[in-house]
KEGUDREN-84059 format. One record per atom (N, C-alpha, C): residue in one letter; x, y, z. Coordinates in steps of 0.05 Angstrom, whole numbers, padded with zeros to 5 digits, always signed. Each point is the difference from the previous one (the first is absolute). Example, Ala and Ser with C-alpha at 12.3 -4.5 7.8 and 13.67 -1.06 7.14 Angstrom:
# KEGUDREN-84059
a+00264-00114+00156 a-00018+00024+00000 a+00018+00024+00000 s-00007+00021-00014 s+00016+00024+00001 s-00015+00022+00014 
# end
This chain:
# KEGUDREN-84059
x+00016-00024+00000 x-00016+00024+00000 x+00017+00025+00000 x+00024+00008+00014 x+00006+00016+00004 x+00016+00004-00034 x+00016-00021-00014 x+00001+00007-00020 x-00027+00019-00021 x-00010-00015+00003 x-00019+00012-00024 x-00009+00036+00011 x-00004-00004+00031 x-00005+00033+00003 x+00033+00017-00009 x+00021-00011+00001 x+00020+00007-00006 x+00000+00012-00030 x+00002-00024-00019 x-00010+00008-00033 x-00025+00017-00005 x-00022+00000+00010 x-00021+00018+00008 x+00010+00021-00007 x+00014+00016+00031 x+00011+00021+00004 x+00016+00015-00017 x+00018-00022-00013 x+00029+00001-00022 x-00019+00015-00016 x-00023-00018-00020 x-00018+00012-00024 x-00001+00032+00004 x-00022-00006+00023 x-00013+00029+00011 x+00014+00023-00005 x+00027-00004+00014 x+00014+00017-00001 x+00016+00012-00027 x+00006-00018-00015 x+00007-00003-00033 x-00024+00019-00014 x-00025-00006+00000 x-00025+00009-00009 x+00001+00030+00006 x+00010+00003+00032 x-00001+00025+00003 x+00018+00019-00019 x+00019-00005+00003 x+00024+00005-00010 x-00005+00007-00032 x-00008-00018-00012 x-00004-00002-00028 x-00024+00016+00000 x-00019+00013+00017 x-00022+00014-00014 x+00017+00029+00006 x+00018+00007+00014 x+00002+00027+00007 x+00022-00001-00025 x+00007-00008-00014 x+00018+00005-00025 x-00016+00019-00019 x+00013+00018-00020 x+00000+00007-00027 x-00001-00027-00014 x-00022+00010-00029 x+00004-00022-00015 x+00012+00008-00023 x+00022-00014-00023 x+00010+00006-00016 x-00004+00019-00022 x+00000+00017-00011 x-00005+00017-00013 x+00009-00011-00036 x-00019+00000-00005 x+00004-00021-00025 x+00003+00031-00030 x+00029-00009-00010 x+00004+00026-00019 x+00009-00015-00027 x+00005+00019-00016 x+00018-00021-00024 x+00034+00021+00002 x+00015-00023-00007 x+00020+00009-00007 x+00007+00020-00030 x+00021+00018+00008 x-00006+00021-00023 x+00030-00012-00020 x-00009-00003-00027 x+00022-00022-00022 x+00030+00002+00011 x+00006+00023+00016 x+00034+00005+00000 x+00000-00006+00033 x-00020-00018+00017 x+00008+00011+00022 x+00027-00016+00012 x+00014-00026-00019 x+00020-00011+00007 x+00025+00012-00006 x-00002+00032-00002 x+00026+00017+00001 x+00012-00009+00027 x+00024-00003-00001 x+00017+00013+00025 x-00004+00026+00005 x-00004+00026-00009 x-00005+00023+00011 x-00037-00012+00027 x-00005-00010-00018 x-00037-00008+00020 x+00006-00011+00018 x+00027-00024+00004 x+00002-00009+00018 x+00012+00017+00017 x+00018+00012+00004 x+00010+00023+00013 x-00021+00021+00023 x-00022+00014-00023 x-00028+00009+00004 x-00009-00019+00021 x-00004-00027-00006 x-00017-00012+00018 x+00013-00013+00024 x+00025-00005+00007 x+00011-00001+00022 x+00004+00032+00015 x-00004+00013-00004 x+00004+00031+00009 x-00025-00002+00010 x-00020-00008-00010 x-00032+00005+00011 x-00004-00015+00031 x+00019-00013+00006 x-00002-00012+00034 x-00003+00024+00011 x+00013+00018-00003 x+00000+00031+00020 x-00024+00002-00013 x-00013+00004-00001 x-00035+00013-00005 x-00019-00018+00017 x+00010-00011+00019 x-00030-00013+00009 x-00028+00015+00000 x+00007+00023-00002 x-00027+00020-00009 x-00004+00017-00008 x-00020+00014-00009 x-00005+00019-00015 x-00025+00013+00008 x+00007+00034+00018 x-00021+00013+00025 x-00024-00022+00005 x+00011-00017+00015 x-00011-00012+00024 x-00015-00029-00012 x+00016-00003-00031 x-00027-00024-00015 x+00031-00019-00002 x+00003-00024+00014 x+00018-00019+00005 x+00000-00024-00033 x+00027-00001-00002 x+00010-00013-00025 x-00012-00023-00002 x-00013-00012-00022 x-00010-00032-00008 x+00008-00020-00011 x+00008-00020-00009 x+00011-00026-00013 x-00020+00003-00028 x+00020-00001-00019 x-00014+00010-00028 x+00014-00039-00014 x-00021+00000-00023 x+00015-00027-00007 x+00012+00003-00028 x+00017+00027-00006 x+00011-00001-00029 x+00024+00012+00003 x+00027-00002-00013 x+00020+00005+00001 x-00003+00035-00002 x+00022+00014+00010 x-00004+00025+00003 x-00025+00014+00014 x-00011-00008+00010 x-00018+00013+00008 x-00002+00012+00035 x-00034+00014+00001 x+00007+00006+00031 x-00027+00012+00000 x-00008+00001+00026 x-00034+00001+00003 x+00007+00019+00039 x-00024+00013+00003 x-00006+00011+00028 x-00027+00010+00003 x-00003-00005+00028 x-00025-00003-00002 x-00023-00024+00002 x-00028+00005+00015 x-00011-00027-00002 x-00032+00010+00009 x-00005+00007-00027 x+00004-00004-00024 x+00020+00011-00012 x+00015+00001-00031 x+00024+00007+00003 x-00001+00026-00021 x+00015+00017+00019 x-00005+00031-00010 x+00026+00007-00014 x+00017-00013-00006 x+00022+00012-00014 x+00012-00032-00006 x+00001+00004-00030 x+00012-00030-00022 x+00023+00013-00012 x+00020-00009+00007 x+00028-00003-00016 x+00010-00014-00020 x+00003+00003-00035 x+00014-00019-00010 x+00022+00010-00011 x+00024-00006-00010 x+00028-00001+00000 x+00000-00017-00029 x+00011+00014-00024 x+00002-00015-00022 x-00008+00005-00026 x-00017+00016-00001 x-00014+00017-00016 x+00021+00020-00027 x-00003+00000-00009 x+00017+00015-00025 x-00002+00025+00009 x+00021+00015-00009 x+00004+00024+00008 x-00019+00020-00012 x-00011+00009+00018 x-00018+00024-00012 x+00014+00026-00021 x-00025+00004-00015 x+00010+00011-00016 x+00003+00027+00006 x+00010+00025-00024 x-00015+00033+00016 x-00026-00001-00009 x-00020+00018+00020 x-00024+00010-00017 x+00005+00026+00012 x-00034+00004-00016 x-00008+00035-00003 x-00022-00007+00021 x-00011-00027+00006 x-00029+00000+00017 x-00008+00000+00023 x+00024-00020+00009 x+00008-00001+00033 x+00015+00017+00014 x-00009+00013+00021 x+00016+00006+00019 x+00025-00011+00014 x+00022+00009-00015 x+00029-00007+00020 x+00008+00018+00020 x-00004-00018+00015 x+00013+00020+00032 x+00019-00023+00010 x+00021+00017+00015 x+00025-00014+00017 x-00008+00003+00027 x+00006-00032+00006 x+00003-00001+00041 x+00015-00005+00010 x+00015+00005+00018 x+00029-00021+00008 x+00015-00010-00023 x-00001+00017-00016 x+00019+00004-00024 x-00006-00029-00022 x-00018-00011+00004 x-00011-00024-00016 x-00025+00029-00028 x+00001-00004-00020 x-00025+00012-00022 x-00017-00021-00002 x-00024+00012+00000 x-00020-00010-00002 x-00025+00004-00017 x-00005-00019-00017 x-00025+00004-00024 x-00023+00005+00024 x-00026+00009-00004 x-00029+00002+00020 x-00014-00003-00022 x-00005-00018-00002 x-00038-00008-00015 x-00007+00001+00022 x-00028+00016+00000 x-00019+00010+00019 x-00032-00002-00026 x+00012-00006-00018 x-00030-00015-00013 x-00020-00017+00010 x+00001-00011+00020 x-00013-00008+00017 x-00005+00003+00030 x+00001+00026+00005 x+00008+00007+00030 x-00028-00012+00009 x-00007-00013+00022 x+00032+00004+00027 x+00014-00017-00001 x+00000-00023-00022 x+00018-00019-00007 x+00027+00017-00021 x+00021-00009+00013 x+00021+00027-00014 x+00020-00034-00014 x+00008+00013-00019 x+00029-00019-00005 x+00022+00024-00004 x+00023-00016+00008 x+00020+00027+00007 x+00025-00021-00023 x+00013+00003-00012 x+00023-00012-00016 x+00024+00019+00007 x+00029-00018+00006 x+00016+00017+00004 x+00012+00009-00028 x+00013+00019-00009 x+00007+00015-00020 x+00034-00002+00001 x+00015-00014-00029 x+00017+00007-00007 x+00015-00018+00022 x-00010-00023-00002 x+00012-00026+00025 x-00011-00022-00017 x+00025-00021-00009 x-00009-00034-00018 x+00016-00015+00014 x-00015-00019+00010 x-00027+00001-00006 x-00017+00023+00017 x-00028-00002-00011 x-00011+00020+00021 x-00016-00007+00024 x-00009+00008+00023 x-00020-00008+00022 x-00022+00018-00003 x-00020-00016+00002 x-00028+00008+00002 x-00015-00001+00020 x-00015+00020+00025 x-00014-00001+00012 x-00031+00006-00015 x-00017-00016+00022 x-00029-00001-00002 x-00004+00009+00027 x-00008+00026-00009 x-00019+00008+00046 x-00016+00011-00009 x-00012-00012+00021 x-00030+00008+00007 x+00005+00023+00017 x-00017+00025-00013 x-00001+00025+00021 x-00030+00012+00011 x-00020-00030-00007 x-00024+00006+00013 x-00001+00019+00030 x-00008+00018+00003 x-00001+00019+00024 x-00009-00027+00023 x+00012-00001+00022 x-00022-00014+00031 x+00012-00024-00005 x+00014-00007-00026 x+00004-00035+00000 x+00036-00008-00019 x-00003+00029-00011 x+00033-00011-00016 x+00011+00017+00019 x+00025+00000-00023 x+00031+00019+00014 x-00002+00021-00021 x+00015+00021+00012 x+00006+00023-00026 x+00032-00006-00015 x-00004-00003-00027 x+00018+00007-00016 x+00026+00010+00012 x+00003+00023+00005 x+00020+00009+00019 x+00011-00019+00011 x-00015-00011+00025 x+00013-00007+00018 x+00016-00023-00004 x-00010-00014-00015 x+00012-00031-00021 x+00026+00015-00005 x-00010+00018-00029 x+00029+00008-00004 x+00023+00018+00012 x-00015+00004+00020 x+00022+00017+00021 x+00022-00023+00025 x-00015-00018-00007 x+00006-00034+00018 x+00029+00011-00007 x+00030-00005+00016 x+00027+00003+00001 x+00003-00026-00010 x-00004-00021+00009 x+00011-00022-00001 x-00016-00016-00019 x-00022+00006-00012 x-00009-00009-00024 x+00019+00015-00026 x+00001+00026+00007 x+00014+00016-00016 x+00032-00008-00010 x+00009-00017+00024 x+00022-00008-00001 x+00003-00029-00016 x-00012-00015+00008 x-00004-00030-00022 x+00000+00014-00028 x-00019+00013-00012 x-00007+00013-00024 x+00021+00008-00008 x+00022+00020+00013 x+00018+00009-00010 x+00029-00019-00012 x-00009-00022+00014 x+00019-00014-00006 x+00001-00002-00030 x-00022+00003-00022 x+00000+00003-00016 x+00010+00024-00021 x+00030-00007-00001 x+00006+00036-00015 x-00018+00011-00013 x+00001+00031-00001 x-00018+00016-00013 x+00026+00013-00039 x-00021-00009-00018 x+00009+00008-00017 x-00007+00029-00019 x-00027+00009+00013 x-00017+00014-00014 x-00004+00022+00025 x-00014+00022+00004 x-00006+00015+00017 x-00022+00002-00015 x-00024+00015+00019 x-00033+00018-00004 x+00022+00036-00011 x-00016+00012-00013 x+00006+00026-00005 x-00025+00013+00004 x+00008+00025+00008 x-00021+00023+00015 x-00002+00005-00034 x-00034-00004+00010 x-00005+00017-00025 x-00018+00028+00012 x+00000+00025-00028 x+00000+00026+00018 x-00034-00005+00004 x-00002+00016+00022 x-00024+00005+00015 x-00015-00026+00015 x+00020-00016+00007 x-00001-00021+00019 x+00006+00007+00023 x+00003-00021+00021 x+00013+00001+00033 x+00018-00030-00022 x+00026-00001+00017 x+00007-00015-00007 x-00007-00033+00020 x-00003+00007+00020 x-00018-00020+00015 x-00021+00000+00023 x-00021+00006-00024 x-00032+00001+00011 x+00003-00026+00016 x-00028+00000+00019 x-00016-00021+00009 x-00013-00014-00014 x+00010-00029-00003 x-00017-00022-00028 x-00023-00006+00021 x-00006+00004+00022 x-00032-00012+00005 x-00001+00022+00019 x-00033+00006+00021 x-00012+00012+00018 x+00020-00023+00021 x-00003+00020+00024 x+00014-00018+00023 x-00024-00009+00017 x+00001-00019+00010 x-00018-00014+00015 x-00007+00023+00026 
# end
């Protein structure tokens, strides 16, 4: 008897354990993410366990990275280098450039600029439930993984700009 309340217990406790987990954040890998520059990126991402106050998740695709739960900011690493446009907003943060599609706000995609391969964030800047733009890209130590990726290209002020506006409302 005392075994079985023993294994009992063992489960119980396992069960517990396993319900208070994150569950995997299921992404695709982006075609280049088996660069060594991504791998670099994604060993640097241990220092981010978070991102204002939304804790890092287990993603199941190479290069990648998720926070949040639900998950408010998607990382992929691998992506072809963006090109220039006339449409997007480039602004610099912590010295990383950054493309802002805001074509779908409050869902923003941010591409870094003039970095191959390139990294792509997905955040959510729903007011009461995401993060702000900013604050992602103002992250030091996200900023720092990223950089690992030389910069080949810079953003240029174009006239009657800020050279780095706010890509979302702040929470």
């Amino acid at each position: 008897m005392p075994r079985r309340l023993a294994v009992a217990t063992v489960l119980v406790l396992a069960a517990g354990l396993l319900a208070g987990c994150s569950s995997t954040v299921h992404l695709n890998a982006a075609d280049d993410a088996n660069d060594p520059r991504c791998a670099d990126v994604s060993v640097r991402l241990s220092n981010v366990p978070a991102i204002d106050g939304h804790d890092r998740r287990w993603t199941d695709a190479q290069a990648t990275a998720a926070w949040g739960d639900p998950a408010v900011v998607l990382l992929t690493c691998g992506l072809p280098e963006a090109e220039p446009t006339s449409t997007l907003q480039c602004v610099t943060r912590q010295g990383i450039d950054w493309l802002v599609d805001t074509s779908k706000t409050p869902l923003l995609t941010l591409t870094t600029y003039g970095r191959k391969p390139a990294v792509q964030l997905f955040i959510d800047s729903t007011p009461n439930k995401g993060v702000s733009a900013n604050d992602v890209i103002d992250n030091k130590s996200l900023a720092a993984a990223i950089a690992t990726i030389p910069a080949t290209h810079a953003c240029v002020e174009r006239p009657g700009t800020d050279a780095t506006p706010a890509p979302s409302p702040s929470n």
